[in-house]
N, C-alpha and C positions, 0 to 999 in steps of 0.2 A: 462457816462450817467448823471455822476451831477451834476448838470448845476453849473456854477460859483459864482452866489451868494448865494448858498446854502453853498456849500464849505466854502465861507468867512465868513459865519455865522457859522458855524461850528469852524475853526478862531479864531474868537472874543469868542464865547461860552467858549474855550478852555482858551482863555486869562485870561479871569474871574477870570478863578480857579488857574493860575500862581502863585497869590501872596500867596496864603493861600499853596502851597506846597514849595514855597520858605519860608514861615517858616519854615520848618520839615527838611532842606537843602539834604532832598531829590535830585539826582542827575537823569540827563535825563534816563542814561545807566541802575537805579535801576527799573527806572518805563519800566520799557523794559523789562527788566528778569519781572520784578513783573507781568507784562500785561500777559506773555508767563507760566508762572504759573497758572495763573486765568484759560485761555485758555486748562492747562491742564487738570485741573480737572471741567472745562465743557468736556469734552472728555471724561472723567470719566460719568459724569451724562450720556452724550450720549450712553455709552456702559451699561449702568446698564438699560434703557430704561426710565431715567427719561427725556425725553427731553422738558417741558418747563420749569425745572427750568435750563436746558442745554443752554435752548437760554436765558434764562437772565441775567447768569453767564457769558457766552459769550459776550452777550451786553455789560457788563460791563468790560471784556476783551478789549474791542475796546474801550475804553473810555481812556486805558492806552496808547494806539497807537497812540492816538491823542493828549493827554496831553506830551506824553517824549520829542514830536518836539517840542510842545506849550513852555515848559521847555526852553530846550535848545536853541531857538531864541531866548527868555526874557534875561535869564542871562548870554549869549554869550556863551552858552559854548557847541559850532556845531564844531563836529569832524568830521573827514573821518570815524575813528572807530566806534562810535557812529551810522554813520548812516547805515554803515557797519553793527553792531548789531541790529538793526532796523531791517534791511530788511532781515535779516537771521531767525531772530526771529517770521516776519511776516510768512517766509515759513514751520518754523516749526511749528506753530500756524495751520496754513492750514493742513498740514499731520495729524495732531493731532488730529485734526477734522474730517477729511476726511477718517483716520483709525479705529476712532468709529464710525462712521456710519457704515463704511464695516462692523463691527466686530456685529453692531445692526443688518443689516439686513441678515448676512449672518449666523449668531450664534444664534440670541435670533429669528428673526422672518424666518428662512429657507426658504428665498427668493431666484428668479434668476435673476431675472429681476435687481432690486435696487443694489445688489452688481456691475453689470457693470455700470450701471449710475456711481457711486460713483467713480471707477478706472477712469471712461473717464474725470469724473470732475476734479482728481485729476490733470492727466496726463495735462489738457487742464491751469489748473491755475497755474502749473509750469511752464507750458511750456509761459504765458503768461507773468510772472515776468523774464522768462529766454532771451525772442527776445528783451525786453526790456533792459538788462543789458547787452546782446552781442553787441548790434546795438550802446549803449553808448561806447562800450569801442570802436568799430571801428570808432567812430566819428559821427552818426547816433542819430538822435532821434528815438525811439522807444515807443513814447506816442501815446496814441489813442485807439480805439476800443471800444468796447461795456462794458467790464465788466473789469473795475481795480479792484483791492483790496477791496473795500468800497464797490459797488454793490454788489460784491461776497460775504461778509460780511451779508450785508445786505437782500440778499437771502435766506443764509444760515440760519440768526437769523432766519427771519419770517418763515422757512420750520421748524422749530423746536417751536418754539414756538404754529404757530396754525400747527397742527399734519396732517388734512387733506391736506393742501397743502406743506408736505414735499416731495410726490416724486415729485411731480410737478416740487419743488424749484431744486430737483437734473436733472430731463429732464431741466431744464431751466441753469443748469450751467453744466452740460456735455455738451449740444449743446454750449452754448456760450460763454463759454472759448475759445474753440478751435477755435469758427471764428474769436472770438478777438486777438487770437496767428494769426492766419492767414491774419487780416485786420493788424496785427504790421510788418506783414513782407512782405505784400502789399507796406506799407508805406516806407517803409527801404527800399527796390526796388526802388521804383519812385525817393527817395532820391539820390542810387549810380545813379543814371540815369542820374540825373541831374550834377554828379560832375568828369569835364573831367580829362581824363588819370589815373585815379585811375581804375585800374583791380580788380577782384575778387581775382585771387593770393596773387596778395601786398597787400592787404586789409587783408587778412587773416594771410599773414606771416607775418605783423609788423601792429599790432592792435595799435591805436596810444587812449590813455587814453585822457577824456574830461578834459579839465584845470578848476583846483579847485584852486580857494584863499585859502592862509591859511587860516582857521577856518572857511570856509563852509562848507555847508553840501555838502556831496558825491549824487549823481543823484540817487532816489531810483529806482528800478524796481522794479515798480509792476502793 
């Protein structure tokens, strides 16, 4: 949903700050764990029911998500592992999230309703970073749909920060997770469609991995 030179401005914003963490020679992989920490204990706030200083901690959570890549292209130092931990870190950031709010609405405010929103959103944003990294390893892109990482993010901030429009932000990422896992594998479809004599068998019993140069980064899903 974001449009491309938003992204690039986001980019450059990120660049900015590159030199002043290459002094501290901080490394990408630190600011990754560190990002996924931050994110913990906004999950923390979320379960105690402080939620906007949850969505600010959070905001700021994502600022380490953006800066570890920012990093790592400046000073060359783009691994497979690296982006490997990246995108593992991104999903456990999401649980982490998505497990205090359950634990908010289902413990502190005795709801029925908001605890399944929060399962279906869960279910629909893994399932979102999951068609994306199966469909790369068969050969497949698996980009597109409605809500990557960053919307979701950015949903989730704003349902916590202003408090009235949090169940909202969960109706709006339970539904739209799931149609964007659904528009990824719409795509992937149209994809095998197009590429002759490859069966869904073969395809599944010998998944052929996307060619990475040494010291790129690996394709994230999300």
């Amino acid at each position: 949903m974001f449009t491309a030179r938003f992204q690039a401005w986001v980019r450059r914003a990120a660049g900015r700050a590159v030199p002043l963490l290459r002094l501290t020679h901080v490394s990408p992989n630190a600011l990754t764990v560190v990002g996924l920490l931050i994110t913990a204990a906004s999950a923390v706030l979320i379960a105690l029911g402080r939620l906007l200083p949850a969505g600010i901690v959070l905001l700021a959570a994502s600022a380490f998500d953006i800066l570890d890549g920012a990093l790592a292209r400046v000073t060359g130092r783009t691994q497979r592992y690296g982006a490997f931990l990246d995108s593992t870190s991104d999903r456990y950031a999401e649980v982490f999230t998505y497990i205090a709010l359950l634990y908010y609405f289902s413990v502190r405010q005795h709801a029925s309703l908001e605890p399944m929103l929060v399962v279906c959103a869960l279910s629909g944003s893994l399932l979102v970073s999951y068609v994306k990294a199966r469909a790369q390893s068969l050969g497949y892109s698996g980009d597109g749909g409605l809500l990557a990482r960053p919307e979701r993010v950015v949903i989730t901030v704003a349902g916590l920060i202003v408090a009235p429009f949090l169940v909202w932000a969960l109706w709006a990422l339970a539904v739209l997770t799931n149609v964007t896992a659904v528009q990824r594998v719409w795509a992937v479809w149209r994809q095998a469609r197009r590429v002759p004599g490859v069966t869904e068998r073969s395809a599944a019993a010998e998944p052929q991995q996307p060619a990475i140069k040494p010291g790129a980064v690996a394709p994230d899903p999300r």
